[in-house]
C-alpha positions in Angstrom: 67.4 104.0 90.1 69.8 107.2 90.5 72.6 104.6 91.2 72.1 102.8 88.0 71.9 106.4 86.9 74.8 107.0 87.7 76.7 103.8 86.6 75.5 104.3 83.0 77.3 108.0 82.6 80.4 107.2 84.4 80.7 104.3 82.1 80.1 106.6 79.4 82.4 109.1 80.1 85.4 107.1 80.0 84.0 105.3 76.9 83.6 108.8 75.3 87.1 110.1 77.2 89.2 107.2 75.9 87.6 107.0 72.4 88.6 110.9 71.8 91.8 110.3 73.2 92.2 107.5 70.6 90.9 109.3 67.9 93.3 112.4 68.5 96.4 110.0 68.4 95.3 108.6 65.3 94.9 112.1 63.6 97.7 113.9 62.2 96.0 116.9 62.9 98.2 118.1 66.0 96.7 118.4 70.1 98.5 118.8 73.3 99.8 115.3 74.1 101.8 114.8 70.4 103.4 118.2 71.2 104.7 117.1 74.5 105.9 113.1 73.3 108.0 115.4 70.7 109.5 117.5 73.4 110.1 114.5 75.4 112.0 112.6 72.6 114.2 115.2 72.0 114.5 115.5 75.4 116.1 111.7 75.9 118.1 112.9 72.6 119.6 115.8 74.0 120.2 113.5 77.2 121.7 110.7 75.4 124.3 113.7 74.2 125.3 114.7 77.7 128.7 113.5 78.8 127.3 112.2 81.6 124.0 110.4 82.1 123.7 110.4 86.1 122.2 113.2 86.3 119.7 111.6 83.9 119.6 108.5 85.6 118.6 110.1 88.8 116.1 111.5 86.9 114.6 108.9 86.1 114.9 107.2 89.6 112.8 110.1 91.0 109.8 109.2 88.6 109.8 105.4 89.8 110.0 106.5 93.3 107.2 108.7 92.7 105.1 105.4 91.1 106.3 103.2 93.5 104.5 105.5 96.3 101.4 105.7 94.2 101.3 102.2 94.1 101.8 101.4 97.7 99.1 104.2 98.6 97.0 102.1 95.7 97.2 99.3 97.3 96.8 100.4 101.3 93.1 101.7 99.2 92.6 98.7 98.3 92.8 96.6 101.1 90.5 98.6 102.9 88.0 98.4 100.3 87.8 94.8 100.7 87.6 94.4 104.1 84.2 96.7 103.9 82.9 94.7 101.8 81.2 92.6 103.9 80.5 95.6 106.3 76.6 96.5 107.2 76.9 100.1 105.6 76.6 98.6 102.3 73.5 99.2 100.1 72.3 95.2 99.6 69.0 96.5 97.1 69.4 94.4 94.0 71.4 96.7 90.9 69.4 96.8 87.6 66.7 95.0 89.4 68.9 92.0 89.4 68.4 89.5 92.4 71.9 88.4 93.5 73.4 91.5 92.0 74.2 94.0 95.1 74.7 97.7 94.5 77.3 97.6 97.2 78.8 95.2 95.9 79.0 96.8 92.2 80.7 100.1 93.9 83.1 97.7 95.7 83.7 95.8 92.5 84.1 99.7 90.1 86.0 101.1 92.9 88.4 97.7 92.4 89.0 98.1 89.0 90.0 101.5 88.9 92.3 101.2 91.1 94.0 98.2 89.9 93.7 99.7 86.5 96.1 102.4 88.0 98.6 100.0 89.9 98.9 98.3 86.6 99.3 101.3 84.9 102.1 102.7 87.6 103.5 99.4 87.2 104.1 99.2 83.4 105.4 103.1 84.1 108.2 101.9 86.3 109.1 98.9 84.3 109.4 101.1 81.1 111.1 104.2 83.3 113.5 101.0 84.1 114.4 100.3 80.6 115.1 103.4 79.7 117.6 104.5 82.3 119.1 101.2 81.8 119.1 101.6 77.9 120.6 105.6 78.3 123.6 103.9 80.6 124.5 101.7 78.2 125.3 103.9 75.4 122.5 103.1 73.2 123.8 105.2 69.9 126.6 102.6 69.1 123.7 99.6 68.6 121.3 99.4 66.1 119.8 96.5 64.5 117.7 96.4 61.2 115.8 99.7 61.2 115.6 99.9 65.1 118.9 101.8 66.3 119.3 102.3 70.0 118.2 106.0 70.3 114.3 105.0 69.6 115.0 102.0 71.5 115.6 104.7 74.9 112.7 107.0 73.0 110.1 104.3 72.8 111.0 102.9 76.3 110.6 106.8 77.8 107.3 107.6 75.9 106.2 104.5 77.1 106.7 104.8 80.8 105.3 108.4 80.1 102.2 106.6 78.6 101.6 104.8 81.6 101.8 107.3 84.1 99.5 109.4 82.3 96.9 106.7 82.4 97.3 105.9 86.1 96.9 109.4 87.0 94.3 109.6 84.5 92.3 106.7 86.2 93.2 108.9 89.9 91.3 111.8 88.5 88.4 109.1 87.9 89.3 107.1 91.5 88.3 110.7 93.1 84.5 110.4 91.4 84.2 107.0 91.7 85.0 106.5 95.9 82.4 109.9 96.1 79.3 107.3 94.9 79.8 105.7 99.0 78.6 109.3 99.8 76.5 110.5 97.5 75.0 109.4 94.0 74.4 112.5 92.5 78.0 113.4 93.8 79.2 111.3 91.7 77.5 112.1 88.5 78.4 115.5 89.2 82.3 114.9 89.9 82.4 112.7 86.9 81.0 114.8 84.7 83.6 117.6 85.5 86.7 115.9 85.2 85.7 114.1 81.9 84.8 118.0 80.4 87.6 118.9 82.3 89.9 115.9 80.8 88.5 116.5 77.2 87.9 120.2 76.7 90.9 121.4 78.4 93.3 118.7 78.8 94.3 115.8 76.5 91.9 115.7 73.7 92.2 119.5 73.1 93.3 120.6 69.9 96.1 122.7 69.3 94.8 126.0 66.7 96.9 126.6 64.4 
C-alpha cells in the first residue's frame, strides 16, 4: 500500500508543480522566471548589436554540448533500466490490487517516462539553441515579414531552447526522487516532497514582492 502511497503524491506534486507554474506565466503579476526571459531577450538584443557574433555563437555551442551530454547520460540510464526489467529484484505484488499490473513494473514504466520526458525536453533545447545561433549569423535585423521581424524571430528561438532546458532539468530534479522508490518507498515520498516545496516556494513559482 505505501507504494501506491507513494505514486499518488508524486503524481500530485508535479500536477500541483506544473499547474502553478502555468498559472504564474499566465499572470501579469511578475515572479522569478518572467524577470529572467526579459533579461535573456535583451540579452540576444544586445548580442545581435555586437560586431561580431562568434563569440555568441560559441555561446551557444557550449549549451548544446552541455544537452547533448545530458542526453547521452539519459539514455546510457535508460538502457539499463530496461535490461532490469526482467531481473528477479523486482517487486511482482500486483499495484492497486490489480492482477497483471506489477509494481516493478510501474517504477520501470515512471522511471521511463521521466527520463524520456527529459531527452525530449534536451532535445527540443538543442534544436531551438540551433535556430537561434543560426538565425543571430544571419543578420536577422534586415528581415521581417508582416508583424514578425527577425529580432523576435532569434528571441523566440532563445527563450525557447531556454524553455526546454528548464524543463529537462526540471524533470532531473524529479528523476533523482523517482530512481530513490528502487530503495526505499518512504524515500521517495520524502525526496519528492522537498524538491516540489523546494521547486515552488523557492524557485520558479515564487513571486517577486514588490
Amino acid at each position: 500500500m505505501l507504494d501506491e502511497i507513494a505514486f499518488c503524491i508524486f503524481c500530485f506534486s508535479v500536477i500541483l508543480y506544473t499547474s502553478l507554474l502555468f498559472i504564474r506565466f499566465r499572470s501579469d503579476k511578475p515572479f522569478k522566471l518572467t524577470l529572467y526571459n526579459e533579461i535573456y531577450e535583451d540579452w540576444v538584443k544586445n548580442r545581435l548589436e555586437m560586431s561580431s557574433e562568434i563569440s555568441t555563437v560559441q555561446i551557444l555551442r557550449n549549451v548544446q554540448v552541455a544537452n547533448s551530454t545530458l542526453i547521452s547520460a539519459l539514455f546510457i540510464l535508460l538502457g539499463i533500466l530496461i535490461g532490469f526489467y526482467n531481473s528477479a529484484f523486482l517487486d511482482t505484488s500486483p499495484f492497486f490490487w490489480i492482477e497483471g499490473l506489477e509494481r516493478g513494473f510501474i517504477k520501470i514504466s515512471v522511471n521511463i517516462f521521466v527520463i524520456m520526458f527529459c531527452i525530449i525536453n534536451f532535445i527540443l533545447s538543442i534544436r531551438s539553441i540551433t535556430r537561434c545561433s543560426l538565425l543571430i549569423s544571419g543578420k536577422p535585423q534586415n528581415y521581417a515579414i508582416g508583424n514578425m521581424n527577425g529580432v523576435d524571430a532569434a528571441k523566440k528561438a532563445f527563450l525557447s531552447g531556454k524553455n526546454h532546458w528548464m524543463y529537462g532539468i526540471r524533470g532531473l530534479f524529479f528523476l533523482i526522487a523517482t530512481l530513490t522508490w528502487f530503495l526505499d518507498s518512504i524515500l521517495f515520498i520524502v525526496l519528492t516532497c522537498l524538491i516540489s516545496g523546494y521547486l515552488i516556494l523557492f524557485r520558479d513559482a515564487r513571486r517577486i514582492e514588490e
